[in-house]
N, C-alpha and C positions, 0 to 999 in steps of 0.2 A: 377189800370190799368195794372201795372205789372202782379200780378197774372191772372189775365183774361188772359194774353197771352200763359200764361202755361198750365191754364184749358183747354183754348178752344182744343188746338191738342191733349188732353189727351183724352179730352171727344170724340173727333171724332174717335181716336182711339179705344176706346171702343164700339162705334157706330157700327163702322165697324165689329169689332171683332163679334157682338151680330148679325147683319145683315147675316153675309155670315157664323154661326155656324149652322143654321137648313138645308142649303146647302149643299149637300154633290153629288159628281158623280156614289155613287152605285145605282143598278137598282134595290133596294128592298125597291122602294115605298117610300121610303126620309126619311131622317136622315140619320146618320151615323150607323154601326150596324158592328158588329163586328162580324162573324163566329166564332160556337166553333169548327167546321171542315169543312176542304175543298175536297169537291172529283174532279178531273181534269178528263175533258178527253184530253188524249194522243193524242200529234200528229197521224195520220195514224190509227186512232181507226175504218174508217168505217168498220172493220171485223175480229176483235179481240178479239170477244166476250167479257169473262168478262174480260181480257186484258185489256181494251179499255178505262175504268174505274182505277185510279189510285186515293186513294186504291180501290180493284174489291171488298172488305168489307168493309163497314167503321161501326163503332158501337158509338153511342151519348146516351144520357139521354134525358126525355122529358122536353122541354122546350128550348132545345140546337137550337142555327141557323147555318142549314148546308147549302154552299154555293156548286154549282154544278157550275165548272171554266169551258169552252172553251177553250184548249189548241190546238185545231187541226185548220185545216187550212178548214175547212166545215162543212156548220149548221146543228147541233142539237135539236132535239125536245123530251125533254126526262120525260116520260111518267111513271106513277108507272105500275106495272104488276097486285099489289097484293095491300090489303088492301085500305086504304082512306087516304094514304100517299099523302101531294099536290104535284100539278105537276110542275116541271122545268121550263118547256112551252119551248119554242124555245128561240136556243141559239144561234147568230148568233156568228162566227168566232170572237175568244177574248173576249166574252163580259162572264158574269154571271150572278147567279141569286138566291137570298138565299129564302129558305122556312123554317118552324120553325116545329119542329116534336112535334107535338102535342097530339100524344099517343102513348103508346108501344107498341110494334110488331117488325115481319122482314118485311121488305116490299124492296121486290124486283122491279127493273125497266129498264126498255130498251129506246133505239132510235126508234121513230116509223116513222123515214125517211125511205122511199122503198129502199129493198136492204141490209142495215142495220143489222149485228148480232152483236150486242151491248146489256151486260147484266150486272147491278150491285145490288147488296145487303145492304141495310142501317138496320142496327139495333136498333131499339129506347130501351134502358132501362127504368125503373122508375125512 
């Protein structure tokens, strides 16, 4: 009986541990997932061209997860320009959104909110 009293809060422990591990608050689709870079946009980005983007370059390897952060204080919908780079999709104020660069290139991308000169460059290596 003794021992039973030690299992049981152990096990629940573990219960719990395993329950709330596939859980996670990032918006890339569930689980947990770690960026290998993060591009931010700047507060006050709506017209700072490639400014607006911090870094306005960024360069990864294929297979890397880059997250695109909302740091300004108004939504984003950030689009590639060039190649079949996926899209960002809309970001609302604070939130993010990771994609996985799944083949090499440059592939450039903007805000396609009206109004908007917002431009940045990702470069995928092999």
């Amino acid at each position: 009986m003794k021992l039973l009293r030690h299992l049981v809060p152990a096990a629940l422990l573990v219960l719990g541990t395993l329950v709330t591990a596939g859980c996670s608050g990032d918006d890339d689709g569930g689980g947990t997932v770690t960026p290998n870079s993060t591009i931010t946009i700047v507060p006050g980005a709506f017209n700072l061209g490639m400014m607006a983007f911090s870094p306005p370059v960024d360069t990864v390897h294929v297979g890397d997860v880059v997250r695109m952060q909302n740091g300004d204080n108004l939504a984003h919908n950030i689009q590639p320009e060039t190649g079949s780079f996926p899209s960002w999709g809309s970001l609302p104020q604070g939130t993010g959104a990771n994609v996985t660069a799944a083949a090499a290139g440059t592939f450039d991308y903007h805000c396609i909110v009206n109004g908007h000169t917002m431009t940045g460059t990702l470069v995928v290596l092999p």
